[in-house]
N, CA, C and O atoms as a MOPAC input file, in Angstrom:
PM7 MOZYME 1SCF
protein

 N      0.84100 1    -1.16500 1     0.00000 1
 C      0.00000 1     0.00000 1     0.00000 1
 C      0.90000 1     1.24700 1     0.00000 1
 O      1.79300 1     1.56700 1     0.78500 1
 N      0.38300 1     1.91300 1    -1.18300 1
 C      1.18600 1     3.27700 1    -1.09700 1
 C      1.05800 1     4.08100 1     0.37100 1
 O      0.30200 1     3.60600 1     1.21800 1
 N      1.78800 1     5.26900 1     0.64700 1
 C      2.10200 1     6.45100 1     1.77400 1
 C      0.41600 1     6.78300 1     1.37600 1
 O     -0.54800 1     6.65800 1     2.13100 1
 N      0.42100 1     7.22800 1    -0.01400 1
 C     -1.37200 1     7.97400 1    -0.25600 1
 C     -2.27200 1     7.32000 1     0.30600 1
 O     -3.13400 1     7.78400 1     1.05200 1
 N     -2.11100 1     6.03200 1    -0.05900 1
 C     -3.44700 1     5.31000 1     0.38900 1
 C     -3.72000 1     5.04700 1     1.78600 1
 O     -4.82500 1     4.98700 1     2.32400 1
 N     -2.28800 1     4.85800 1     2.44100 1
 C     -2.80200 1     4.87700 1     3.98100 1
 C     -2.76200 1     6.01300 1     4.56600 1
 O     -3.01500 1     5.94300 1     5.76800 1
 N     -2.47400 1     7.33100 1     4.05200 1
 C     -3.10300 1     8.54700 1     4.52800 1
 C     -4.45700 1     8.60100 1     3.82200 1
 O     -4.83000 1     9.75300 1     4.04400 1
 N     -5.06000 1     8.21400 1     3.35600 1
 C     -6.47200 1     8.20600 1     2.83900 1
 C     -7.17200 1     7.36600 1     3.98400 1
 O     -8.32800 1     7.42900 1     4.40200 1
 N     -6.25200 1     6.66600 1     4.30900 1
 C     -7.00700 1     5.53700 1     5.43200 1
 C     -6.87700 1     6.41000 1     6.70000 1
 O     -7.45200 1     5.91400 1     7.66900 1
 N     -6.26300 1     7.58400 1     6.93000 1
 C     -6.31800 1     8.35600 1     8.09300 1
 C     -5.03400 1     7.61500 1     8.75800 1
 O     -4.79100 1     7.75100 1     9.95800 1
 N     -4.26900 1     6.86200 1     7.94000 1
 C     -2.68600 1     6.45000 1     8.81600 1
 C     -1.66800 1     7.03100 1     8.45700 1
 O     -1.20100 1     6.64200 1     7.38700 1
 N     -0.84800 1     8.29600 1     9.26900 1
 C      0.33800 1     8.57900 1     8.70800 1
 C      1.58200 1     7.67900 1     8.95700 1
 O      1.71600 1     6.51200 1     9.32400 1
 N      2.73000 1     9.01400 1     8.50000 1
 C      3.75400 1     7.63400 1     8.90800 1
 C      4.76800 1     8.20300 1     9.24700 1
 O      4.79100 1     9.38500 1     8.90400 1
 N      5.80800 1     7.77700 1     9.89600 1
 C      7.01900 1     8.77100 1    10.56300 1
 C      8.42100 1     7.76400 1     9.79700 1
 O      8.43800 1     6.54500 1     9.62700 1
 N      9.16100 1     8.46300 1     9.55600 1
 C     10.20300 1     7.89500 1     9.18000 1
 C     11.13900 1     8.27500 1     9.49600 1
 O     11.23700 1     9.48100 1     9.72100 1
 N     12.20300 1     7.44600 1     9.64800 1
 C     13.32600 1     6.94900 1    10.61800 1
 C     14.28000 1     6.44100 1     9.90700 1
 O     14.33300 1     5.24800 1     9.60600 1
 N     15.74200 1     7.95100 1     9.33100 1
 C     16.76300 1     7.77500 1     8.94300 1
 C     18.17600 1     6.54300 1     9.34300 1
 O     19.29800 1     7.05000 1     9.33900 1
 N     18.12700 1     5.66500 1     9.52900 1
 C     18.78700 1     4.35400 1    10.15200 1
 C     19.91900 1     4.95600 1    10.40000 1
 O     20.44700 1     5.93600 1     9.87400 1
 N     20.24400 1     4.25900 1    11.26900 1
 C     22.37100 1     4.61900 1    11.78600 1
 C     22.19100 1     6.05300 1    13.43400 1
 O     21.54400 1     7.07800 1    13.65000 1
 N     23.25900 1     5.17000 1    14.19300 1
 C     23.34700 1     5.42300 1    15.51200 1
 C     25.00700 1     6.11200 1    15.30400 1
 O     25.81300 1     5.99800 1    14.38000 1
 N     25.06900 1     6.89900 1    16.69400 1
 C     26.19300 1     6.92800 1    17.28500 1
 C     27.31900 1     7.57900 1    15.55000 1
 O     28.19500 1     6.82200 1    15.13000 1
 N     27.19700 1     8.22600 1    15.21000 1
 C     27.89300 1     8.61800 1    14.50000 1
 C     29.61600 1     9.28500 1    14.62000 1
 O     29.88500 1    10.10600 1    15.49700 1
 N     30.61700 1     8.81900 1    13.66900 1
 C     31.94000 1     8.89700 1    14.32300 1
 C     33.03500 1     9.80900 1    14.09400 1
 O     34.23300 1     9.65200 1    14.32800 1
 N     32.32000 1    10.94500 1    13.51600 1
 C     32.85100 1    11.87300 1    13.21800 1
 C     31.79000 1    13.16700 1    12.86800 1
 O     30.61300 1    12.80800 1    12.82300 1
 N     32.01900 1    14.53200 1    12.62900 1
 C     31.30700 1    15.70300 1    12.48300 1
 C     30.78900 1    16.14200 1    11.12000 1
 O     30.12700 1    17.10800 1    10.74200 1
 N     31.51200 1    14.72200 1    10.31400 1
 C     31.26700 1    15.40700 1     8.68300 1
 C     29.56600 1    14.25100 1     8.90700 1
 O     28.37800 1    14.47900 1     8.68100 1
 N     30.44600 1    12.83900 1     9.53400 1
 C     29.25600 1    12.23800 1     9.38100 1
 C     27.76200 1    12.45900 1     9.86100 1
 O     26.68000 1    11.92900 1     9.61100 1
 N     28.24000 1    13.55400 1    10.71800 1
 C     26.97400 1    13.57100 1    11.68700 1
 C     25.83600 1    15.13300 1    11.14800 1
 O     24.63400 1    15.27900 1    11.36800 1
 N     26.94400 1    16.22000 1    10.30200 1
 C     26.23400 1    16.86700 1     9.36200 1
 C     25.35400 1    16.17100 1     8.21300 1
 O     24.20400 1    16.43000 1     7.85700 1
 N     26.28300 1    15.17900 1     7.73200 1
 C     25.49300 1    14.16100 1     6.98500 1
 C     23.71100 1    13.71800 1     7.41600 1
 O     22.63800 1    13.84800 1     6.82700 1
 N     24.03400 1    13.28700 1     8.43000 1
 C     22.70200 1    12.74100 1     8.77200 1
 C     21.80000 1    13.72500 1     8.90600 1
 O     20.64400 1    13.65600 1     8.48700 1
 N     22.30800 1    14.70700 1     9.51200 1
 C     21.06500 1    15.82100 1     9.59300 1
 C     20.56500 1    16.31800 1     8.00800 1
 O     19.41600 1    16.45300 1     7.58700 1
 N     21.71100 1    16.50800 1     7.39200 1
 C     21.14800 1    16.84800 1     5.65900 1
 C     20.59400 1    15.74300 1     5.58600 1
 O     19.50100 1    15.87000 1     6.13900 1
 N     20.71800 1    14.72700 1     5.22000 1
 C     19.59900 1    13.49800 1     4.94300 1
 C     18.07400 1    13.62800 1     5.55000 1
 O     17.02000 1    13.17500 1     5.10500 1
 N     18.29800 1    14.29100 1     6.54500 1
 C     16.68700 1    14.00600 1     7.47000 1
 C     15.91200 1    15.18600 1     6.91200 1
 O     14.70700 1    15.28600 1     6.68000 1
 N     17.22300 1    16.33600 1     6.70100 1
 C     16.37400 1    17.64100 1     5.93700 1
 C     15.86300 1    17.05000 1     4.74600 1
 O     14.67400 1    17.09100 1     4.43200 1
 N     16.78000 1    16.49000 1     4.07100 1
 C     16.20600 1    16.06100 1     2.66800 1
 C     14.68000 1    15.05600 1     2.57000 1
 O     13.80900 1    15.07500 1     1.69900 1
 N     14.75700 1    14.42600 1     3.51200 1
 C     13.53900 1    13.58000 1     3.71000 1
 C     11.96000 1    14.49000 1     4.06100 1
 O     10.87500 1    14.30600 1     3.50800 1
 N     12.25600 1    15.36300 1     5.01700 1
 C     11.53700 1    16.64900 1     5.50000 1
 C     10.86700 1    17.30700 1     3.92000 1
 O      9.75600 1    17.62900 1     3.50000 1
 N     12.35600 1    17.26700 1     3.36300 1
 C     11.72700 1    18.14100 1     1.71400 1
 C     11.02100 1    17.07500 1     1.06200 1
 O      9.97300 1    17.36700 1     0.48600 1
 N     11.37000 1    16.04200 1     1.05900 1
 C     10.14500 1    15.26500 1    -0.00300 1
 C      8.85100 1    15.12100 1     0.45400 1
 O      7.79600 1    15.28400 1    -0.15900 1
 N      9.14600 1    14.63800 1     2.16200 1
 C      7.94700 1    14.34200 1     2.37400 1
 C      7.10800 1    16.17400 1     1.93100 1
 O      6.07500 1    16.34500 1     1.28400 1
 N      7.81400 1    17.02600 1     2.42300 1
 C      6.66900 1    18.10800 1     1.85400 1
 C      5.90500 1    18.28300 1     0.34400 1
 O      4.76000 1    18.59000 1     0.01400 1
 N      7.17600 1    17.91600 1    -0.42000 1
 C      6.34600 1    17.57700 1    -2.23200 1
 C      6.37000 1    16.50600 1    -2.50700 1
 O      6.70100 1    15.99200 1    -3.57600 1
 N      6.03400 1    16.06300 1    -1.60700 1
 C      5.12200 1    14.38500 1    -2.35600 1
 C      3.69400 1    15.24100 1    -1.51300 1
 O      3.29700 1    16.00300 1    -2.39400 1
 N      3.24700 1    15.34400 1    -0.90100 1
 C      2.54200 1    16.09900 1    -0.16900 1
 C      1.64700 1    15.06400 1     0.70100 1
 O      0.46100 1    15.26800 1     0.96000 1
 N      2.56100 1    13.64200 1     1.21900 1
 C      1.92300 1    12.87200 1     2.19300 1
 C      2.66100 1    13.28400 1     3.46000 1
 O      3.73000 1    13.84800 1     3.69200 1
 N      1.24700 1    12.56500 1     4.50000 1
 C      0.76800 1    13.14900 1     6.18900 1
 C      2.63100 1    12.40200 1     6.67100 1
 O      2.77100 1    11.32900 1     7.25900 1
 N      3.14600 1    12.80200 1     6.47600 1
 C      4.72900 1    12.05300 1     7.37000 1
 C      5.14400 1    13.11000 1     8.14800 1
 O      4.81600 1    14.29200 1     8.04800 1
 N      5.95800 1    12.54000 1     9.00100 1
 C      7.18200 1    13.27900 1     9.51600 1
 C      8.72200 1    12.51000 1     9.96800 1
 O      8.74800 1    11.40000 1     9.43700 1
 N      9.84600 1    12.74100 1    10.68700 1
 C     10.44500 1    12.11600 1    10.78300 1
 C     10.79800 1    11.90500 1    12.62200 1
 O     10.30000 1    12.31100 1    13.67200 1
 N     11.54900 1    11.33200 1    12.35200 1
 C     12.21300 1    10.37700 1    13.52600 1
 C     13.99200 1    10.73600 1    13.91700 1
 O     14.82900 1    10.66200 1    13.01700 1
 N     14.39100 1    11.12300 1    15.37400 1
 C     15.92200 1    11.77600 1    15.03000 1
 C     16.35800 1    11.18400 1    16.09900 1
 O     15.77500 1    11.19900 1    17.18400 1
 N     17.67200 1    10.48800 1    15.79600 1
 C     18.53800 1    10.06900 1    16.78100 1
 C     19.71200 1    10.68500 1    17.27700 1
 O     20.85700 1    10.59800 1    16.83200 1
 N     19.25300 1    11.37200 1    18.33400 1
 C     20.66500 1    12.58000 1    18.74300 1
 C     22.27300 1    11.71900 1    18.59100 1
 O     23.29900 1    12.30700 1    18.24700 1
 N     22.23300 1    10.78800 1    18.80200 1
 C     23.63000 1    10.48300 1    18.38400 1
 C     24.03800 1    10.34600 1    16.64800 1
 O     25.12600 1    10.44900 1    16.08000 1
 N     22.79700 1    10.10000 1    16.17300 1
 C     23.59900 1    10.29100 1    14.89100 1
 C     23.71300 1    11.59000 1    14.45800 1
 O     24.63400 1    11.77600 1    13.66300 1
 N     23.11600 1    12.43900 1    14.71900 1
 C     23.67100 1    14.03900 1    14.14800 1
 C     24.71400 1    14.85600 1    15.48400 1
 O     24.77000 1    16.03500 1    15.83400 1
 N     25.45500 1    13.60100 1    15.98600 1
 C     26.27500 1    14.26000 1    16.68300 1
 C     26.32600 1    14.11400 1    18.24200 1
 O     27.43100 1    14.57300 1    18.53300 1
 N     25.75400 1    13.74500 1    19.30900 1
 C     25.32000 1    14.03700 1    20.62700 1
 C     26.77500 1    13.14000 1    21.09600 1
 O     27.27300 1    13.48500 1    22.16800 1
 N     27.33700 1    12.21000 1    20.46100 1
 C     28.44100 1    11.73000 1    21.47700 1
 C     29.26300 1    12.17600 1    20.94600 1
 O     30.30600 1    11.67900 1    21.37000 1
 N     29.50500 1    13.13900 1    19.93000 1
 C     30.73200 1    14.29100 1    19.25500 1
 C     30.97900 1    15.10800 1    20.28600 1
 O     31.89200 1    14.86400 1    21.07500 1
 N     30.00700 1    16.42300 1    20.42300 1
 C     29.96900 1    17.62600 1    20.77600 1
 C     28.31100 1    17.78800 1    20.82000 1
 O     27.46600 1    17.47200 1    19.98200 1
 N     28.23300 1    18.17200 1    21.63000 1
 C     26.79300 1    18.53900 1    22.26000 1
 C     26.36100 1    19.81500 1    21.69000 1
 O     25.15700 1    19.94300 1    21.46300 1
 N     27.26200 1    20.90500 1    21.38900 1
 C     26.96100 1    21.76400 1    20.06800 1
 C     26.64000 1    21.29000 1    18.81000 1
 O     25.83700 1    21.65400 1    17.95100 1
 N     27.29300 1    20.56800 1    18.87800 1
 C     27.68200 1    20.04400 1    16.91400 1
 C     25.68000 1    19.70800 1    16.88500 1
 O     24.88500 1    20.18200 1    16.07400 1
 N     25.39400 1    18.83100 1    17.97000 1
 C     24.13800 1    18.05200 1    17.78000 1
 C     23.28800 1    19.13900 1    17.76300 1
 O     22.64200 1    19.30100 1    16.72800 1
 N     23.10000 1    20.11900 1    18.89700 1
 C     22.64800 1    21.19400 1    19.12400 1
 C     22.53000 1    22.22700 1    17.62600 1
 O     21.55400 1    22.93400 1    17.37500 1
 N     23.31600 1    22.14700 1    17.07100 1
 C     23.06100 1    23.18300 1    15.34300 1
 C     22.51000 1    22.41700 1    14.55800 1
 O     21.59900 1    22.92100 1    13.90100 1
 N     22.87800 1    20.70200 1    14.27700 1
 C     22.22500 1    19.98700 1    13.65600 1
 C     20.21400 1    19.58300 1    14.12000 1
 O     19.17100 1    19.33700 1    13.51400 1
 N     20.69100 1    19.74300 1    15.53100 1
 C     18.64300 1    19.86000 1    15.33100 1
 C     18.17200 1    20.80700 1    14.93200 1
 O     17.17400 1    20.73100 1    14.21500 1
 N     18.71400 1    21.97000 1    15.25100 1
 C     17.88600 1    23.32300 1    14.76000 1
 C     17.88200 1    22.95200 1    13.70300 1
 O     16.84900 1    22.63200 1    13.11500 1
 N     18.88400 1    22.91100 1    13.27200 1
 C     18.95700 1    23.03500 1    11.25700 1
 C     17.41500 1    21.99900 1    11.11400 1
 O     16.44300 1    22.52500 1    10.57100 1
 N     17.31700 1    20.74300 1    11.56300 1
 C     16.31900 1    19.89700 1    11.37700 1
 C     15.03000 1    20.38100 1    11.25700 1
 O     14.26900 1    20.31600 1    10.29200 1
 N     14.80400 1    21.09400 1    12.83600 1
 C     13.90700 1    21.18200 1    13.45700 1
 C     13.16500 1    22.63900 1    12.38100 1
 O     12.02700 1    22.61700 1    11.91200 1
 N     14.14600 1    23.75100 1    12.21200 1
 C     13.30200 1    24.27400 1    11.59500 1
 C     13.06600 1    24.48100 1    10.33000 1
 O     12.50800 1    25.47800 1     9.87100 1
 N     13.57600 1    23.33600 1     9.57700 1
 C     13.21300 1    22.83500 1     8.24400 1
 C     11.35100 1    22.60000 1     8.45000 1
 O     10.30000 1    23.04800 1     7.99200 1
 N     11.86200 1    21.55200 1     9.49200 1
 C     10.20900 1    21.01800 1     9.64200 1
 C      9.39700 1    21.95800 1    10.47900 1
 O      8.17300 1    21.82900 1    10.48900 1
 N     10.06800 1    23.03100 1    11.28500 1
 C      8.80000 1    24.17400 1    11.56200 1
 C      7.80000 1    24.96000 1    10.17500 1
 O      6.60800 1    25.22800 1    10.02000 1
 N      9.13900 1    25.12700 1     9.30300 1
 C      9.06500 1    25.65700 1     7.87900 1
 C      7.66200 1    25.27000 1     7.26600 1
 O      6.73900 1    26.03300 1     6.97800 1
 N      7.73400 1    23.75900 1     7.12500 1
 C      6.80400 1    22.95500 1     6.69100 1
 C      5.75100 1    22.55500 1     7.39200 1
 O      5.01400 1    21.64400 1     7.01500 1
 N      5.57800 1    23.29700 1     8.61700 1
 C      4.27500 1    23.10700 1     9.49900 1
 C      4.40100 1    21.63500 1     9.94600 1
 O      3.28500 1    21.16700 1    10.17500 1
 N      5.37600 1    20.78500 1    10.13500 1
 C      5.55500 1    19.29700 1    10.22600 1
 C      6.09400 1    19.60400 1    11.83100 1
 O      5.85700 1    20.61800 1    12.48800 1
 N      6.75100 1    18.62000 1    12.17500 1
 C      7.17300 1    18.42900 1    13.43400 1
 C      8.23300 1    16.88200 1    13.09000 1
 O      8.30900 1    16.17000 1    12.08800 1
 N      9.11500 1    16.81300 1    14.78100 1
 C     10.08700 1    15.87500 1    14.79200 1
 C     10.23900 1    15.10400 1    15.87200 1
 O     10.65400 1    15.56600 1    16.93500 1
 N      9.97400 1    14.06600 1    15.73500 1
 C     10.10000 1    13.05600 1    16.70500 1
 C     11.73400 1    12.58600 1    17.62000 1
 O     12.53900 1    11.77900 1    17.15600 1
 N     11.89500 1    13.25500 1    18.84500 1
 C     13.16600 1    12.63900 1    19.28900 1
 C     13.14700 1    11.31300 1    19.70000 1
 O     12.32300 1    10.87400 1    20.50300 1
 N     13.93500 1    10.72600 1    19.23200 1
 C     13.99100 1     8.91600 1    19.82600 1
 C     14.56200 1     8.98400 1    20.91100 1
 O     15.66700 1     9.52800 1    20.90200 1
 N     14.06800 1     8.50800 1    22.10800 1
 C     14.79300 1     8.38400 1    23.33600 1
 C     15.56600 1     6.92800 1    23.44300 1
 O     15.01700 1     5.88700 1    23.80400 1
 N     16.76300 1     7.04600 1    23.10900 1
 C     17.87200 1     6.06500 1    23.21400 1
 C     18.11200 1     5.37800 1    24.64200 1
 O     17.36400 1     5.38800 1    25.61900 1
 N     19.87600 1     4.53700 1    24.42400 1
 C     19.91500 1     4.30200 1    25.68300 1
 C     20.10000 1     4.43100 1    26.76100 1
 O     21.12600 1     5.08700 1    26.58000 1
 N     19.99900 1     4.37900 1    28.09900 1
 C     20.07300 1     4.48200 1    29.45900 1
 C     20.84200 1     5.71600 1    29.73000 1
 O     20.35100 1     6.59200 1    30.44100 1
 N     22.43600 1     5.88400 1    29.02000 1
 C     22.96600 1     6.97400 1    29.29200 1
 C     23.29700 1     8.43800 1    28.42600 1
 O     24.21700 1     9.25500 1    28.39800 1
 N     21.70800 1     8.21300 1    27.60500 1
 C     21.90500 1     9.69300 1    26.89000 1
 C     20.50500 1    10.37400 1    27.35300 1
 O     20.20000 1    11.48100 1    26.90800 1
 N     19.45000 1     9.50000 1    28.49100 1
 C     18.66400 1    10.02800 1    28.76400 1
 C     18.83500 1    11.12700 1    28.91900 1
 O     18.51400 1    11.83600 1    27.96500 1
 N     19.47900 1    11.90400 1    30.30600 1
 C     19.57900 1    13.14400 1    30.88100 1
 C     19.47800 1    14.25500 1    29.41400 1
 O     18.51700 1    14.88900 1    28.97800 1
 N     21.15400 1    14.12900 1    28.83600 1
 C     21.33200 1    14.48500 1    27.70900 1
 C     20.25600 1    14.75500 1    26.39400 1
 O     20.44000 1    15.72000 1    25.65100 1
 N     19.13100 1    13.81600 1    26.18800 1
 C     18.36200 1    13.93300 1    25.55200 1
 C     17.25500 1    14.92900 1    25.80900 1
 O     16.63100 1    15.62400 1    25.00600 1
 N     17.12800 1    14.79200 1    27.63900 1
 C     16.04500 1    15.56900 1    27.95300 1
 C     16.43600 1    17.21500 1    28.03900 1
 O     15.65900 1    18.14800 1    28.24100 1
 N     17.68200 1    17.25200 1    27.85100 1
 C     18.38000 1    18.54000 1    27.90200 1
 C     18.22600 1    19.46200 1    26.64400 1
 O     17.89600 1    20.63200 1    26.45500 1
 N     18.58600 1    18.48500 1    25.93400 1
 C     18.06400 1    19.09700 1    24.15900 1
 C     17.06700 1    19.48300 1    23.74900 1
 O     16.83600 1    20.53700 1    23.15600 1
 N     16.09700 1    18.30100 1    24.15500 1
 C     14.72600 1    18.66200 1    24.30500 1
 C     14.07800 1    19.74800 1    24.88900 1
 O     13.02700 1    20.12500 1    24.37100 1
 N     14.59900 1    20.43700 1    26.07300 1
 C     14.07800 1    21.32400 1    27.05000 1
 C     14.79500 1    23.10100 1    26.12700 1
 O     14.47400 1    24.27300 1    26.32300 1
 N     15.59700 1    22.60700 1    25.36800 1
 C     17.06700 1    23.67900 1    24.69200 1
 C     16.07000 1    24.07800 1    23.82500 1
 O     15.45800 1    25.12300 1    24.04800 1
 N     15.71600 1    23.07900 1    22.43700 1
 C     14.54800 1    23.19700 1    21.58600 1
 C     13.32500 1    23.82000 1    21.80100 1
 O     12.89800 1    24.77100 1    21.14600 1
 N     12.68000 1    23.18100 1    22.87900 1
 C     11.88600 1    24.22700 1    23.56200 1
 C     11.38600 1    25.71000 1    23.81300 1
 O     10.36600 1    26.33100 1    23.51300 1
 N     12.96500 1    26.10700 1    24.73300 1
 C     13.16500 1    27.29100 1    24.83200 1
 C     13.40000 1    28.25000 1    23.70300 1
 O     13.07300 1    29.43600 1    23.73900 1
 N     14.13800 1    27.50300 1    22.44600 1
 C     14.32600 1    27.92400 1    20.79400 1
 C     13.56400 1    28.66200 1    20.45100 1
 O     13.74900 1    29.70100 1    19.81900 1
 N     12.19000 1    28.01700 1    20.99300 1
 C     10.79900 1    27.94300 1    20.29200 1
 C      9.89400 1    26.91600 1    19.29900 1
 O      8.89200 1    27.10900 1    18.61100 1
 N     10.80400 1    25.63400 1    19.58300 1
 C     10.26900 1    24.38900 1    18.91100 1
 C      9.31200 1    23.92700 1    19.50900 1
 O      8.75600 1    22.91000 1    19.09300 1

């Protein structure tokens, strides 16, 4: 079943760029352009999606900045597009960390 047809069925869908823990800063810009790029299709294909973000792959066990510019960049792609972004809450010891970003975004105005 196409994305159309199960948004016709009233089911959207969130999608979720694969790959954790990223091992360097080029790679972890990478991922965030990828998720932007996904952000842009899903807007011109013009199905109900959004995406899915794993703070370590755009950076969170790099530099906590690095991750920190890469969500914005994300985040307000998809403010742009009236969409929104799902943070994945990982494992045991990036909780704190996650909820920190989260609370950062927030204050942004996300």
């Amino acid at each position: 079943m196409q994305s159309v047809e199960l948004n016709a069925n009233g089911i959207n869908a969130t999608l979720d760029h694969l790959g954790e823990s990223t091992s360097t800063r080029a790679e972890a810009i990478k991922a965030a352009d990828d998720i932007i790029e996904l952000l842009d299709q899903i807007q011109s294909s013009g199905v109900r999606a959004n995406v899915s973000v794993k703070l370590t792959q755009i950076g969170l066990d790099l530099d906590e900045s690095l991750c920190d510019q890469n969500l914005e960049r994300i985040l307000g792609c998809a403010k742009g597009y009236k969409n929104f972004v799902r943070v994945d809450m990982e494992d045991t010891p990036y909780t704190d960390q996650t909820l920190r970003m989260f609370r950062l975004m927030r204050e942004k105005g996300f």
